[in-house]
C-alpha positions as CSV (number, residue, x, y, z in Angstrom):
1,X,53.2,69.0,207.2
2,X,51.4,70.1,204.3
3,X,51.2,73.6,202.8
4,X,47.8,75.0,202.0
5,X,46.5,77.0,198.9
6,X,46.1,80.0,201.4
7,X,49.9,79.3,201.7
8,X,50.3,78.0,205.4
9,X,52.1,75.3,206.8
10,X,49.9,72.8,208.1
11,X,50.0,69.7,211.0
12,X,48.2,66.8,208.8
13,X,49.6,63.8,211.1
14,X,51.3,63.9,214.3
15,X,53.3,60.0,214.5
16,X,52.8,58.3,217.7
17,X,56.5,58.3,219.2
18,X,57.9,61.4,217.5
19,X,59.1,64.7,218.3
20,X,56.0,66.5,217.2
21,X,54.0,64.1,219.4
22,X,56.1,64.3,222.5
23,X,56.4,68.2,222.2
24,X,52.5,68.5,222.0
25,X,51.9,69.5,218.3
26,X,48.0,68.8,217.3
27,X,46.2,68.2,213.5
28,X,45.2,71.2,212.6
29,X,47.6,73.1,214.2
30,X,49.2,76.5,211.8
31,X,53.0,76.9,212.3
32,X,53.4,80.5,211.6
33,X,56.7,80.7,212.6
34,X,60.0,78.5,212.9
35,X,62.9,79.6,214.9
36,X,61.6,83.2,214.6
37,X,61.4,83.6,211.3
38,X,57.6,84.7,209.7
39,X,56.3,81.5,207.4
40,X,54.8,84.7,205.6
41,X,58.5,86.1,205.2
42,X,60.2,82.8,204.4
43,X,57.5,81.0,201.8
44,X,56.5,77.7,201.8
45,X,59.4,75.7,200.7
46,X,61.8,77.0,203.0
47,X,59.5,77.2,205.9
48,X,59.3,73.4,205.1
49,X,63.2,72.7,204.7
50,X,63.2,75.1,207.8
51,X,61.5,72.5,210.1
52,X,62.2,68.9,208.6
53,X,65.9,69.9,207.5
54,X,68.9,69.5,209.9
55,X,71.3,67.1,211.6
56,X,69.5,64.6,213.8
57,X,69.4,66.2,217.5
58,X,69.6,69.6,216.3
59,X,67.3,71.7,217.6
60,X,64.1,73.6,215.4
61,X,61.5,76.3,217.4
62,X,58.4,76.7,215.9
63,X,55.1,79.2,216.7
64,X,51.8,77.4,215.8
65,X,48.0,79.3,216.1
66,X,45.7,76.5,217.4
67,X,42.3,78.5,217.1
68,X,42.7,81.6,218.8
69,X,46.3,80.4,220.9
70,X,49.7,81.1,220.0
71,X,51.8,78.4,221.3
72,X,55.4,78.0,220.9
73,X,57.2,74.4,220.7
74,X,60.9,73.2,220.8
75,X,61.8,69.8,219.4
76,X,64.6,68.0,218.7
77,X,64.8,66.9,215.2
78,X,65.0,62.5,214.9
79,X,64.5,59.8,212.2
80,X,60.6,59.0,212.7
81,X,59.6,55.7,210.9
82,X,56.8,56.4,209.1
83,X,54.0,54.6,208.4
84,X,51.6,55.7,204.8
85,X,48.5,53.8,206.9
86,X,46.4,54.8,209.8
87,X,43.2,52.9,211.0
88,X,41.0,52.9,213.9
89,X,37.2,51.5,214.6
90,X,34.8,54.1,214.8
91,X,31.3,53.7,216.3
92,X,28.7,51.5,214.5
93,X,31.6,49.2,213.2
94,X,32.8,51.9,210.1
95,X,36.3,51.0,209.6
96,X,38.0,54.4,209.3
97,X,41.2,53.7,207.0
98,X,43.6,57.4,206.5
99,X,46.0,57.1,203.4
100,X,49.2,59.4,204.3
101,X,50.7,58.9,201.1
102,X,51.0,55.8,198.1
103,X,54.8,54.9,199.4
104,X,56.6,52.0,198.7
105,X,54.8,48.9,200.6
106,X,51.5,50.9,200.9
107,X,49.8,48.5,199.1
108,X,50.6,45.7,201.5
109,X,50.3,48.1,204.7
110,X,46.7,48.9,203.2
111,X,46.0,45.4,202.8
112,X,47.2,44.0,206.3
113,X,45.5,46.8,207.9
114,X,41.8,46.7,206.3
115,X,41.8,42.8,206.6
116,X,42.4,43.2,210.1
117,X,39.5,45.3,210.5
118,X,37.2,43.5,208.5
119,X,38.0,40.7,211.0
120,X,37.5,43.1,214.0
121,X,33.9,43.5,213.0
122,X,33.9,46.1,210.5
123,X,30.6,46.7,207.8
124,X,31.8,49.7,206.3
125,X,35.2,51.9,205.5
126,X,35.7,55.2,205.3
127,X,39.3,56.1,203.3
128,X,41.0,59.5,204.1
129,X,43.2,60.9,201.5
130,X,42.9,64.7,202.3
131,X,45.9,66.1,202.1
132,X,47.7,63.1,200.4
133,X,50.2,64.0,198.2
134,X,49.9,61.2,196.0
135,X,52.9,58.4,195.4
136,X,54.1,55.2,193.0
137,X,51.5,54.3,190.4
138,X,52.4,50.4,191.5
139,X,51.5,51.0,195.3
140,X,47.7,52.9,193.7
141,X,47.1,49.6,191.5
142,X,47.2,47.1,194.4
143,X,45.3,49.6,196.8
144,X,42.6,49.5,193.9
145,X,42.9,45.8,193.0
146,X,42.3,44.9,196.3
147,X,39.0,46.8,196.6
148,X,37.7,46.6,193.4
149,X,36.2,43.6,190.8
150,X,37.4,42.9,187.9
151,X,38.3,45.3,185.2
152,X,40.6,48.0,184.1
153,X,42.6,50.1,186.8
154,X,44.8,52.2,185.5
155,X,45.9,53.5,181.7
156,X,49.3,55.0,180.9
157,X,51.4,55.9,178.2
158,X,55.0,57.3,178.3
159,X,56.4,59.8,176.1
160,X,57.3,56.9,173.3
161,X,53.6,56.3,173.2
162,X,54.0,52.5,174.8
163,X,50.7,52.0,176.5
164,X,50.2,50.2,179.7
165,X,46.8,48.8,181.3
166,X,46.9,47.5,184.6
167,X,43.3,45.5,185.8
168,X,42.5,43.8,188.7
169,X,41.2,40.2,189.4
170,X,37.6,39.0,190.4
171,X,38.4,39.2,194.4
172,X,37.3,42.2,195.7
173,X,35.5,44.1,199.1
174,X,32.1,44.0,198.5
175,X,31.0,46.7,200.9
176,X,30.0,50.0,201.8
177,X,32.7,52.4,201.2
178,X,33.6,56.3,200.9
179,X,36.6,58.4,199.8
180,X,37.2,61.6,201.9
181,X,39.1,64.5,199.7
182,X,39.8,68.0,199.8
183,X,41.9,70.4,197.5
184,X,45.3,68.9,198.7
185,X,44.6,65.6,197.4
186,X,46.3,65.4,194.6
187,X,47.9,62.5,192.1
188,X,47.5,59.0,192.9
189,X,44.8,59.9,195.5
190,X,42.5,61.9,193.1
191,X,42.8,58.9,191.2
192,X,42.0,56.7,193.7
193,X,38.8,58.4,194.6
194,X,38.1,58.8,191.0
195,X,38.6,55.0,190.5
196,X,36.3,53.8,192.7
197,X,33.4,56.3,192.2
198,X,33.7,55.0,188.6
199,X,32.9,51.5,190.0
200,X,30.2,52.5,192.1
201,X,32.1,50.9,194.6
202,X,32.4,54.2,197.0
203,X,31.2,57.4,197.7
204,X,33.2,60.5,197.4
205,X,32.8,63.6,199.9
């Protein structure tokens, strides 16, 4: 779920295997409502708490607009594992790669994933971090060093003004590549499409 600046609650990603998938929930879908209540009345964070929050097997009802349907879903609330990494071959051979989020083991998920396309056949990728929240600085530097030729990856400073510079080795993915972003992509992942348009490695739409 991710809240928009219009202030809805949003379907993102549906998991294969979870509740939202077995009651029927589609991307894109609006939830307007949960267990009655307006998302208008409630606001954004508890309408969130509202449908992730609970004891496992408890029961949430939510109201979703799917174009111009109202539909109306009960689910029982379970532990879903969740995976930050989402690929599928696309026609022509693109390699379409979605980043959920930089979690922990991202970086390795990303890795195993992409390589396995590349040996499926792929000549280009496509990485989607709309609506990615962003994550740990450590799992965006081995995303990027994994893509990207040598150089400089990442800068920071904390407040004692201790600077840090992360780069990344010669071994790289020399190949056609773009970042797709929208106004919820915010942190790590405006950094990652930032990073690699700096390196003329990808395009950014």
């Amino acid at each position: 779920l991710q809240a928009t600046a219009e202030g809805e609650i949003c379907v993102v990603r549906v998991f294969e295997g979870s509740p939202a998938d077995a009651a029927g929930l589609h991307v894109g879908d609006v939830i307007v409502a949960v267990d009655g209540r307006l998302v208008s009345e409630l606001g954004e964070n508890e309408s969130l708490n509202s449908v992730v929050g609970g004891e496992e097997g408890s029961e949430v009802t939510i109201t979703v607009t799917r174009g111009l349907e109202t539909l109306t879903f009960t689910m029982k609330r379970a532990k879903v594992m969740k995976e930050s990494v989402y690929t599928e071959m696309l026609e022509h051979n693109i390699g379409y790669v979605y980043i959920d989020g930089f979690d922990q083991n991202a970086g390795t998920e990303f890795k195993t994933k992409v390589n396995t396309l590349v040996a499926d056949g792929a000549k280009a990728l496509v990485f989607d971090v709309r609506f990615n929240p962003g994550g740990f600085a450590s799992e965006l530097v081995e995303l990027l060093d994994y893509l990207l030729p040598e150089g400089v990856l990442f800068r920071s400073e904390d407040y004692r003004g201790v600077a840090m510079v992360d780069k990344s080795d010669k071994a790289c993915k020399n190949m056609p590549m773009a970042v797709l972003v929208n106004e919820n992509s915010y942190s790590a992942a405006e950094f990652f499409a930032a990073a690699l348009s700096e390196y003329d490695a990808a395009t950014v739409v």
